[in-house]
N, CA, C and O atoms as a GROMACS GRO file, in nm:
protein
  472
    1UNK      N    1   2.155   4.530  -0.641
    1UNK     CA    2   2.206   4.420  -0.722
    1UNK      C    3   2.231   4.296  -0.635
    1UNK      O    4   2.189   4.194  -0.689
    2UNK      N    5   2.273   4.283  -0.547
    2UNK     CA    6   2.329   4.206  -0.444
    2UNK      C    7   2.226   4.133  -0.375
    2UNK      O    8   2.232   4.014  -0.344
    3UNK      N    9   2.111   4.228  -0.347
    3UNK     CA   10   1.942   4.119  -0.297
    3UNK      C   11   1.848   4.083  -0.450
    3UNK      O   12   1.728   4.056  -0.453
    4UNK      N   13   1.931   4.092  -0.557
    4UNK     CA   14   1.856   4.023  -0.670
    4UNK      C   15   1.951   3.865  -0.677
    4UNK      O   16   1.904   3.766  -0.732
    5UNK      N   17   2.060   3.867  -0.626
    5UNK     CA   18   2.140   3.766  -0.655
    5UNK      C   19   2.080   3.693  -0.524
    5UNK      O   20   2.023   3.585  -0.539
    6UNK      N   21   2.093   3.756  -0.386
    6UNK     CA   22   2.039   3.649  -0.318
    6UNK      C   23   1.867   3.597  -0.346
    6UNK      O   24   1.833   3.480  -0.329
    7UNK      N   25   1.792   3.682  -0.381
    7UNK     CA   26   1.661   3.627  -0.395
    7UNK      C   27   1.689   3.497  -0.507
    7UNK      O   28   1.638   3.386  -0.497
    8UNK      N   29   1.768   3.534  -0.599
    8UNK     CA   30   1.779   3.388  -0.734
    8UNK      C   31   1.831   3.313  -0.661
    8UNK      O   32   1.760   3.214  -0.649
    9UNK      N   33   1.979   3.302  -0.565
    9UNK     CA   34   2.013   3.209  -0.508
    9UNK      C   35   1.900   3.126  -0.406
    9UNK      O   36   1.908   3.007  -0.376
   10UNK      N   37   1.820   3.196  -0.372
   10UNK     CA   38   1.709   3.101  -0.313
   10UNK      C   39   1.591   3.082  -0.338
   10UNK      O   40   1.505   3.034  -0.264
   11UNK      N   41   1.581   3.134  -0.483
   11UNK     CA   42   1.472   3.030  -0.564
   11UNK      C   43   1.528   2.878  -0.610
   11UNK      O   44   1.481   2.764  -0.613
   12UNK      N   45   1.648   2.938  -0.644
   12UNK     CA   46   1.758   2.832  -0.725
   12UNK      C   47   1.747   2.718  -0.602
   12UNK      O   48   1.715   2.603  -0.630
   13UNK      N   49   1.770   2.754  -0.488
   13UNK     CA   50   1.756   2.611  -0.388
   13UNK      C   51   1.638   2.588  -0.345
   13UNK      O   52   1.596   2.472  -0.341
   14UNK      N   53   1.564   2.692  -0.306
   14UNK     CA   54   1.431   2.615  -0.300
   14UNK      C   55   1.391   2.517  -0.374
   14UNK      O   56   1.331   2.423  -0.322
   15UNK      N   57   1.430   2.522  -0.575
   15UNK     CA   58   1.378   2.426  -0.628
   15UNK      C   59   1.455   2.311  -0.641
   15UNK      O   60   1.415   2.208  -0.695
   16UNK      N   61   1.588   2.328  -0.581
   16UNK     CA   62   1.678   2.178  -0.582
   16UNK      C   63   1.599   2.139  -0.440
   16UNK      O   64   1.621   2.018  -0.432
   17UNK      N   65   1.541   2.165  -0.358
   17UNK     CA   66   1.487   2.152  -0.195
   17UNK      C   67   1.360   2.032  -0.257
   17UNK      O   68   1.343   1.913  -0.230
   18UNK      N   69   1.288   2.123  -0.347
   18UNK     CA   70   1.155   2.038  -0.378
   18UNK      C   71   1.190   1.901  -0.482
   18UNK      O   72   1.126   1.802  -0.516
   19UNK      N   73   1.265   1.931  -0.498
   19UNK     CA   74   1.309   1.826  -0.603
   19UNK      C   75   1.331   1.702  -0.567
   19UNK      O   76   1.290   1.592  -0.604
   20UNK      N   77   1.471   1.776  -0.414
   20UNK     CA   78   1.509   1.647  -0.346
   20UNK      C   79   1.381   1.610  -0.244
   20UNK      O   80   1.398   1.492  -0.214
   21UNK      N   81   1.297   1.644  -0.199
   21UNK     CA   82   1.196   1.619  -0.110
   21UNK      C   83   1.101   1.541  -0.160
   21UNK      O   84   1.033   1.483  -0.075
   22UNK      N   85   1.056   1.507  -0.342
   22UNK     CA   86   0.932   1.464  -0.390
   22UNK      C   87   0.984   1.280  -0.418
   22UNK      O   88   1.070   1.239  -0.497
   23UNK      N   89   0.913   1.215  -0.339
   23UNK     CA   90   0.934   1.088  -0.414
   23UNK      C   91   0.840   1.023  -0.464
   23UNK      O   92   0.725   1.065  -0.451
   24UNK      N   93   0.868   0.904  -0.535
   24UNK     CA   94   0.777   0.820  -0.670
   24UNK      C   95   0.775   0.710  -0.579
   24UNK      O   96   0.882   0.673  -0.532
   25UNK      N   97   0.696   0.668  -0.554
   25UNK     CA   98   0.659   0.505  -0.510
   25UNK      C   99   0.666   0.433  -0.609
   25UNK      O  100   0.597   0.425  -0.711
   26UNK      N  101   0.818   0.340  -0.547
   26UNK     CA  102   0.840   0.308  -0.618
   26UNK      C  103   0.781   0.088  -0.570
   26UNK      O  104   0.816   0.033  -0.465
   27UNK      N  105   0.737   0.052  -0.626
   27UNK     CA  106   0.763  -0.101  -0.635
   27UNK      C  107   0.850  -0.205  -0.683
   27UNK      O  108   0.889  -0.229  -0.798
   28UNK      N  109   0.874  -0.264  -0.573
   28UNK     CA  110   1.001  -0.351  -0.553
   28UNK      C  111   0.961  -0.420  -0.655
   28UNK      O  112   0.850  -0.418  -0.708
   29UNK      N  113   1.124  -0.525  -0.702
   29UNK     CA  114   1.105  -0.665  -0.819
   29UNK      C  115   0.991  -0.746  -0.705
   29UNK      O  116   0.986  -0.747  -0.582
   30UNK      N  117   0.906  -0.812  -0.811
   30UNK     CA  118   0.804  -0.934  -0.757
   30UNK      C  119   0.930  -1.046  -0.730
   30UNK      O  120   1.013  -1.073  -0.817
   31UNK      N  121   0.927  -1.108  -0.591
   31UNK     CA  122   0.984  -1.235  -0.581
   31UNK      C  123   0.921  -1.341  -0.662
   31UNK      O  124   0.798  -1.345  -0.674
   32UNK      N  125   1.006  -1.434  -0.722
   32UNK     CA  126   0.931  -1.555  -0.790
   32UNK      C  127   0.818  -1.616  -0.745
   32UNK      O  128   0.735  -1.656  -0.827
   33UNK      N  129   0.795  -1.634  -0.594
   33UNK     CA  130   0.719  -1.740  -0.565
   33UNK      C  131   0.577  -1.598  -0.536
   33UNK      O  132   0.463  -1.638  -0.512
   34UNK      N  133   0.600  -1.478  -0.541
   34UNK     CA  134   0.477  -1.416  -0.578
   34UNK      C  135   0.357  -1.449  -0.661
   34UNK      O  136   0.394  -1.501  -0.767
   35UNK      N  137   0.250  -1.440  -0.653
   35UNK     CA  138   0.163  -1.498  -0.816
   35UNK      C  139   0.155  -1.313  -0.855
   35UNK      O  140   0.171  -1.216  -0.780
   36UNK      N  141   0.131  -1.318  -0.968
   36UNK     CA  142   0.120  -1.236  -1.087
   36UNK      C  143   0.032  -1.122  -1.034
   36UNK      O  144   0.060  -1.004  -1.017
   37UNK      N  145  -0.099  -1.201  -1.011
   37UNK     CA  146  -0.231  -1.152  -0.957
   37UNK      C  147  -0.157  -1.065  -0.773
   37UNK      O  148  -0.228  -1.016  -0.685
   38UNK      N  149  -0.111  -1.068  -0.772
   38UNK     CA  150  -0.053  -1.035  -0.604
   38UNK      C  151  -0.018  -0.918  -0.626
   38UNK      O  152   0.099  -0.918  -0.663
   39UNK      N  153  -0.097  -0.725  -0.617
   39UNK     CA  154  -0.066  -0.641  -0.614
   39UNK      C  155   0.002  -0.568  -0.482
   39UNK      O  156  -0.053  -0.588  -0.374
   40UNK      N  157   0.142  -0.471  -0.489
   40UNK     CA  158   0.189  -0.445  -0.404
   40UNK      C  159   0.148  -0.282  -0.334
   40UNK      O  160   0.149  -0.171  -0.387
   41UNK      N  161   0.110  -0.327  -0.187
   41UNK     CA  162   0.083  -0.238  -0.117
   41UNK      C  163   0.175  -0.164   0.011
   41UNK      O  164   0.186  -0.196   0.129
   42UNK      N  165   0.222  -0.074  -0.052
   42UNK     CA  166   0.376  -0.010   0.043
   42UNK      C  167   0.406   0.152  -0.003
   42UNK      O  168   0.335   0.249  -0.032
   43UNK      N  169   0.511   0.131   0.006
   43UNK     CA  170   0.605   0.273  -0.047
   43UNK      C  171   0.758   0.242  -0.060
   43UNK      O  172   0.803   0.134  -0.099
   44UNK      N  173   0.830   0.351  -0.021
   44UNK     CA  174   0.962   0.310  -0.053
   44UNK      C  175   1.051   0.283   0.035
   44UNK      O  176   1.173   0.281   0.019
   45UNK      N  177   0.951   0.247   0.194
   45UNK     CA  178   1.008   0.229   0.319
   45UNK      C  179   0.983   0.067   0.320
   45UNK      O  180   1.053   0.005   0.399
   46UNK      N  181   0.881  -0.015   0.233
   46UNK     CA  182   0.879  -0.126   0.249
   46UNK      C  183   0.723  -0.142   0.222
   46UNK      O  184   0.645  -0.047   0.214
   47UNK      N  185   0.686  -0.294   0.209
   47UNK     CA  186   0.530  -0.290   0.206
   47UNK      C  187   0.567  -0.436   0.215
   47UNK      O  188   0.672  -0.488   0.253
   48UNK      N  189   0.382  -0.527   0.144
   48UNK     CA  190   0.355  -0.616   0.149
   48UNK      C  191   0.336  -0.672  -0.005
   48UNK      O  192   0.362  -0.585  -0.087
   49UNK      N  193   0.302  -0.784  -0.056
   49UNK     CA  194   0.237  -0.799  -0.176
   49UNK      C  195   0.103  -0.874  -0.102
   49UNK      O  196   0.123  -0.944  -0.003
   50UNK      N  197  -0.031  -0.856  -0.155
   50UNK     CA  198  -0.126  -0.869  -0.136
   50UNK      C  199  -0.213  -0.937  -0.271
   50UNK      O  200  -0.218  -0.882  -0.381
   51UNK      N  201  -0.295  -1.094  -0.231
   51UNK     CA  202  -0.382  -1.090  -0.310
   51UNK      C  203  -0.520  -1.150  -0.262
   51UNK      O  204  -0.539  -1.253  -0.197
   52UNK      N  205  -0.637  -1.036  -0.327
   52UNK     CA  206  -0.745  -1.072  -0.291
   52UNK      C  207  -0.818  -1.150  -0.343
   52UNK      O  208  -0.781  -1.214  -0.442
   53UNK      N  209  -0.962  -1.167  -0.277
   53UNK     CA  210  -1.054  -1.250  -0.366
   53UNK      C  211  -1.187  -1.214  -0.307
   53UNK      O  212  -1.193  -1.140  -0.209
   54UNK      N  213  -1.262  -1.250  -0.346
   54UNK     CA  214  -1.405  -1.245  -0.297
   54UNK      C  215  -1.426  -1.334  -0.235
   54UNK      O  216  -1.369  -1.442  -0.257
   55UNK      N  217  -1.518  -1.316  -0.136
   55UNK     CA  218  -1.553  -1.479  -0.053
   55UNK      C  219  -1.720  -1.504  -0.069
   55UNK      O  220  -1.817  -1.453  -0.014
   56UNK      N  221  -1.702  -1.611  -0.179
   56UNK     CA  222  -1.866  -1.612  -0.216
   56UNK      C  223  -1.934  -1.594  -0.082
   56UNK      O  224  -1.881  -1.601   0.029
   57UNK      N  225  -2.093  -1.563  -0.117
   57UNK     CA  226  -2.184  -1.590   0.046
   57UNK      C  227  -2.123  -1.469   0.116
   57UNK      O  228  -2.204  -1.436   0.203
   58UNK      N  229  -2.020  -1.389   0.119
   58UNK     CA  230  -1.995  -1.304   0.199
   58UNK      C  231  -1.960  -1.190   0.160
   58UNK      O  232  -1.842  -1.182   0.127
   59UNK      N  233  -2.058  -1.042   0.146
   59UNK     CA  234  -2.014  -0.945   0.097
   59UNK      C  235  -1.889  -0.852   0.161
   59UNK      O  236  -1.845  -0.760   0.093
   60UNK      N  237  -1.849  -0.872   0.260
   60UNK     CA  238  -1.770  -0.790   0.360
   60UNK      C  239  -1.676  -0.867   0.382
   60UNK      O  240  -1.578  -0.804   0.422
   61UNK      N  241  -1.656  -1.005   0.371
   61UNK     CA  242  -1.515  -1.072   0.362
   61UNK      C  243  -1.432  -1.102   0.234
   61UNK      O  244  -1.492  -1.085   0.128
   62UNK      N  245  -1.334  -1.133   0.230
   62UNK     CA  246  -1.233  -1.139   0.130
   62UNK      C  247  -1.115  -1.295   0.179
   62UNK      O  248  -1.080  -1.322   0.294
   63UNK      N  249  -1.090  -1.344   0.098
   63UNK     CA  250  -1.007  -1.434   0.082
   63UNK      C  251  -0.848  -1.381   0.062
   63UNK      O  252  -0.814  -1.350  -0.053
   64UNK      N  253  -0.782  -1.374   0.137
   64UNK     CA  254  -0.676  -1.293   0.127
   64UNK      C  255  -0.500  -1.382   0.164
   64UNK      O  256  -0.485  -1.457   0.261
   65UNK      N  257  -0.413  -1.354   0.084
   65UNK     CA  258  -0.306  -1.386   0.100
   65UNK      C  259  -0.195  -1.246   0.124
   65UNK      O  260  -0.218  -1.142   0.062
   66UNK      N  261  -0.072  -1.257   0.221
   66UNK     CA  262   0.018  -1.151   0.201
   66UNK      C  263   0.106  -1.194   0.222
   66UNK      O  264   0.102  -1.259   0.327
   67UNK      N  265   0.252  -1.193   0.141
   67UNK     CA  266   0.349  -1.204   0.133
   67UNK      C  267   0.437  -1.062   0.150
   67UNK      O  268   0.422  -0.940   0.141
   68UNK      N  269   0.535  -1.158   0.181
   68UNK     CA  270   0.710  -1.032   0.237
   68UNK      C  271   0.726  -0.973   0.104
   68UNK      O  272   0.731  -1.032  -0.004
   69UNK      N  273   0.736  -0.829   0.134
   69UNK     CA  274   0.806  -0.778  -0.007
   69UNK      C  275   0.901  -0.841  -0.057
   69UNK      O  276   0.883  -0.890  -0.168
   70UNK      N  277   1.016  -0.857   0.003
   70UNK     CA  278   1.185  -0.871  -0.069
   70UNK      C  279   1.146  -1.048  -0.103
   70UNK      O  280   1.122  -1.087  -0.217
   71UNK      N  281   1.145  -1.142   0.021
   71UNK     CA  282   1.104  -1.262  -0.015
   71UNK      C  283   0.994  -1.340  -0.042
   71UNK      O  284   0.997  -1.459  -0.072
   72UNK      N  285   0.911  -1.281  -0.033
   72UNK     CA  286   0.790  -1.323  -0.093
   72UNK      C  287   0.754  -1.441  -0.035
   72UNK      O  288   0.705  -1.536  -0.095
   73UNK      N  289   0.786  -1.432   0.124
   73UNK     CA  290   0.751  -1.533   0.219
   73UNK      C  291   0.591  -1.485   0.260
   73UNK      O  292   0.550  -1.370   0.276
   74UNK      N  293   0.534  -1.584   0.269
   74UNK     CA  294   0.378  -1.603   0.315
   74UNK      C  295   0.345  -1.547   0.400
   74UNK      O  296   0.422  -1.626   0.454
   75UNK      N  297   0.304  -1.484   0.481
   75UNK     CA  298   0.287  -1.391   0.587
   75UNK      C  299   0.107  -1.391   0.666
   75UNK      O  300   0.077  -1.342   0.775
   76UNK      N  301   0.017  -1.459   0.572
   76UNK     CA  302  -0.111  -1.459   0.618
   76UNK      C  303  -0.146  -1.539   0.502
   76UNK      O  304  -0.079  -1.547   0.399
   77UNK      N  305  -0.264  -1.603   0.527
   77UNK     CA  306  -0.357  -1.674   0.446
   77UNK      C  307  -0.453  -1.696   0.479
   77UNK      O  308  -0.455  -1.793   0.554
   78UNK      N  309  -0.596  -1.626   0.451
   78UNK     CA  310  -0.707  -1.653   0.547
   78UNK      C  311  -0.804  -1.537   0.516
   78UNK      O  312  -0.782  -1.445   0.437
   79UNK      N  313  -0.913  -1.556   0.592
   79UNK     CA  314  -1.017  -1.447   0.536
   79UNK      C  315  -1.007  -1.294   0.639
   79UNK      O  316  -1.012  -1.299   0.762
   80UNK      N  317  -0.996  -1.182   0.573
   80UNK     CA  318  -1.045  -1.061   0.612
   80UNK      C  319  -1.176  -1.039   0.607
   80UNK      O  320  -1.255  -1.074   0.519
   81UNK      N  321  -1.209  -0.948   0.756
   81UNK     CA  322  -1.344  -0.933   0.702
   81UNK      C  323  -1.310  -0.764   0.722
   81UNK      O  324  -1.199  -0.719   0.751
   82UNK      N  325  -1.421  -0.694   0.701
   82UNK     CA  326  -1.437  -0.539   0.692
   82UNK      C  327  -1.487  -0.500   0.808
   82UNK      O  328  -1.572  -0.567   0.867
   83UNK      N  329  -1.426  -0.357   0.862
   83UNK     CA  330  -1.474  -0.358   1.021
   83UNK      C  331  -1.472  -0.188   0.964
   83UNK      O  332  -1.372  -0.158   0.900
   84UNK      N  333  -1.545  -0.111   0.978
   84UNK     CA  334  -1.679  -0.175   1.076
   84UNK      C  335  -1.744  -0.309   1.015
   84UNK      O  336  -1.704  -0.354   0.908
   85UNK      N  337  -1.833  -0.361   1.079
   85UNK     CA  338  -1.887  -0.520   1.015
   85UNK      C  339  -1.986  -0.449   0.897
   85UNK      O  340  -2.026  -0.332   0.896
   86UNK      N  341  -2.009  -0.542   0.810
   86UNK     CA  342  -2.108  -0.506   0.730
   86UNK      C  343  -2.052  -0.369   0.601
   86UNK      O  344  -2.112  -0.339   0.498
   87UNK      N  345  -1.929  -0.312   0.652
   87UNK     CA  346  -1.971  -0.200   0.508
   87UNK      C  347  -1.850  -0.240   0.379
   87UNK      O  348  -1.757  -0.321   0.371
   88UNK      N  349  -1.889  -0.171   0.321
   88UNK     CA  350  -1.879  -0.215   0.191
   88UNK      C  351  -1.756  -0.191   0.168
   88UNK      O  352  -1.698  -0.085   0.192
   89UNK      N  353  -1.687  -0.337   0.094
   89UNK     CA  354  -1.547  -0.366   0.094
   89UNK      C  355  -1.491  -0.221  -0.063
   89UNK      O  356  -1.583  -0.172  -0.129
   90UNK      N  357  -1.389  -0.192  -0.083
   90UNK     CA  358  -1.306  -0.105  -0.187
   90UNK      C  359  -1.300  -0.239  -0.262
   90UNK      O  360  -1.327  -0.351  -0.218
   91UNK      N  361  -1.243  -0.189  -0.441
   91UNK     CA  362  -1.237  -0.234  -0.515
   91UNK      C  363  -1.104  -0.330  -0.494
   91UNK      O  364  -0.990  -0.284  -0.490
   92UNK      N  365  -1.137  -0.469  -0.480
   92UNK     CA  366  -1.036  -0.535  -0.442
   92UNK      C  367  -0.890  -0.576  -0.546
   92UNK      O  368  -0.807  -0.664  -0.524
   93UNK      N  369  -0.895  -0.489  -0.654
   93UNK     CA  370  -0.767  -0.504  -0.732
   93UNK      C  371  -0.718  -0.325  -0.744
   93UNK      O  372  -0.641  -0.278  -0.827
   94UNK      N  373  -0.748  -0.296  -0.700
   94UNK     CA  374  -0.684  -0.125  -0.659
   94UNK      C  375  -0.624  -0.066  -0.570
   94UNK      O  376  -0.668   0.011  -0.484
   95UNK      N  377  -0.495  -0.110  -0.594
   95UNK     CA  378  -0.389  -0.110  -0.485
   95UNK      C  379  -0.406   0.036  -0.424
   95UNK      O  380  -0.358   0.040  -0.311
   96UNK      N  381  -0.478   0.195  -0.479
   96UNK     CA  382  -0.485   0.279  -0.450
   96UNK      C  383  -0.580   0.295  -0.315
   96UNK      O  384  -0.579   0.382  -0.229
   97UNK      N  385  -0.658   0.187  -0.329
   97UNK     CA  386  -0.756   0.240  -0.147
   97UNK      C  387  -0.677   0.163  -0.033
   97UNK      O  388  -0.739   0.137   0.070
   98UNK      N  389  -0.517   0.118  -0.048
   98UNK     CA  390  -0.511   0.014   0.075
   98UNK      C  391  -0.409   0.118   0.129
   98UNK      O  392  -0.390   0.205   0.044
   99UNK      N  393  -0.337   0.137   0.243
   99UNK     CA  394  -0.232   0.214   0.294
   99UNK      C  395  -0.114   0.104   0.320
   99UNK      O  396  -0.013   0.118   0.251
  100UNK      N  397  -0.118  -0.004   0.414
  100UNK     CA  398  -0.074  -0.094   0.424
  100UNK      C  399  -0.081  -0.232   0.512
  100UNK      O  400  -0.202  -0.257   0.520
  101UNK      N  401  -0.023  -0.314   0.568
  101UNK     CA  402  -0.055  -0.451   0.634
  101UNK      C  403  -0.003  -0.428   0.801
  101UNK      O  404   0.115  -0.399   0.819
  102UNK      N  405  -0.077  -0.440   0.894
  102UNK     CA  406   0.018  -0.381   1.004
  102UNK      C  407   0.089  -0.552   1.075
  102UNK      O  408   0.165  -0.558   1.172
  103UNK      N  409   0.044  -0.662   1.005
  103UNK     CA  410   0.057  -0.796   1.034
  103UNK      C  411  -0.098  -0.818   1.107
  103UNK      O  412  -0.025  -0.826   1.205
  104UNK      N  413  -0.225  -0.833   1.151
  104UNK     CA  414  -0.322  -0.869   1.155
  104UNK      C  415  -0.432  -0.790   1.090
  104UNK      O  416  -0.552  -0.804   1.111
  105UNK      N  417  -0.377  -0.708   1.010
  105UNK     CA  418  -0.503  -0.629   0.904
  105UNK      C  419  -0.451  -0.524   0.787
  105UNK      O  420  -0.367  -0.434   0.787
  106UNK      N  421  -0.541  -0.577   0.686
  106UNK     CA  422  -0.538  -0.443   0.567
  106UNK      C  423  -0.549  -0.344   0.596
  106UNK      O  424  -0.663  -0.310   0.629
  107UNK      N  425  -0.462  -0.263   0.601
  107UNK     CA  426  -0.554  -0.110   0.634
  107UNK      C  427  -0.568  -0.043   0.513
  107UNK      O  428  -0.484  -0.064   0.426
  108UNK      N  429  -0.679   0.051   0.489
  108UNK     CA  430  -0.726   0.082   0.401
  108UNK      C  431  -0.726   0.259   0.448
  108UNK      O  432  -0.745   0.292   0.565
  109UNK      N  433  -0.694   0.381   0.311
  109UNK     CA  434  -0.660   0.499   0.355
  109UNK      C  435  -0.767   0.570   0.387
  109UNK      O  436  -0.762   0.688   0.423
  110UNK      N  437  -0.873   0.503   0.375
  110UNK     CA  438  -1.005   0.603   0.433
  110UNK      C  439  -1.000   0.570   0.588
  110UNK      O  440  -1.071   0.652   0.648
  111UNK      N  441  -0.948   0.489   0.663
  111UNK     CA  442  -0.927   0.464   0.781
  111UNK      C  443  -0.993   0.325   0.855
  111UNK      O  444  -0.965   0.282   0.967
  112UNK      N  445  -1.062   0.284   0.784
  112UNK     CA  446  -1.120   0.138   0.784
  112UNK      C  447  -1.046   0.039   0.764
  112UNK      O  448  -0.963   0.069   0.678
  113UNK      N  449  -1.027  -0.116   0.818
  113UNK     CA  450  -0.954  -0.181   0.784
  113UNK      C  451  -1.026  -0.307   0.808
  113UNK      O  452  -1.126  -0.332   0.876
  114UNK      N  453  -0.948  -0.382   0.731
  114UNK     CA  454  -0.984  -0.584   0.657
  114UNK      C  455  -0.892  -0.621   0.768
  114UNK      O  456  -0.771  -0.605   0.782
  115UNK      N  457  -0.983  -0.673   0.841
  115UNK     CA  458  -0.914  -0.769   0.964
  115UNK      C  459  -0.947  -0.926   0.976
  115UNK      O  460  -1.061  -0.963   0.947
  116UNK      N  461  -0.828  -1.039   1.028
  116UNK     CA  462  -0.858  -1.147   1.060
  116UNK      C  463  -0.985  -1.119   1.078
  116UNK      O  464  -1.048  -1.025   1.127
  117UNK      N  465  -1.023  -1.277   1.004
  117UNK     CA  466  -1.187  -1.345   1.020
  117UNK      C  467  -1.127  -1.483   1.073
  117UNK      O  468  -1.031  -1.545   1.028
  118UNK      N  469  -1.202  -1.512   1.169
  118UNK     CA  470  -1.161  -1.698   1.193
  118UNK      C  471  -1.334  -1.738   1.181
  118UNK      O  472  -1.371  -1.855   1.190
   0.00000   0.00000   0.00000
């Protein structure tokens, strides 16, 4: 009787264990001076807001802005290009292929990353 009570007592915490262990990414309020179009790329340790664009004439670069999560201070403005050179950029409004901004590049979770273009 006594190892049926402890086996429940540690299912019973195992599942308060997983419970407390699973988190939701969550996204911060947009600062005002964010634009609309500016999807956020982070977690719940912090991120960036990010917005892309296409850069006519250039399949592998992007027109890119990133702002501070909390203040929505400017942080880059300028073109990324895709490195390796030449391959083919992710869907640039799908916050799901980016991981995050390390301050001179997108990184992206397949392990590729949108770096300063001058």
């Amino acid at each position: 009787m006594q190892n049926r009570w402890k086996a429940l007592a540690a299912l019973f915490l195992g599942a308060i264990l997983q419970l407390g262990c699973t988190t939701t990414p969550v996204t911060p309020a947009r600062p005002a001076n964010v634009p609309e179009r500016a999807m956020w790329i982070g977690g719940s340790d912090g991120g960036v807001w990010v917005e892309l664009h296409a850069t006519a004439g250039q399949a592998s670069t992007v027109d890119a802005k990133v702002y501070a999560d909390v203040s929505g201070e400017p942080l880059f403005q300028g073109k990324l290009a895709a490195e390796p050179p030449g391959a083919v950029l992710p869907p640039l409004h799908d916050a799901s292929s980016f991981g995050g901004w390390d301050g001179t590049a997108l990184l992206l979770k397949d392990g590729r990353r949108l770096a300063r273009s001058e």
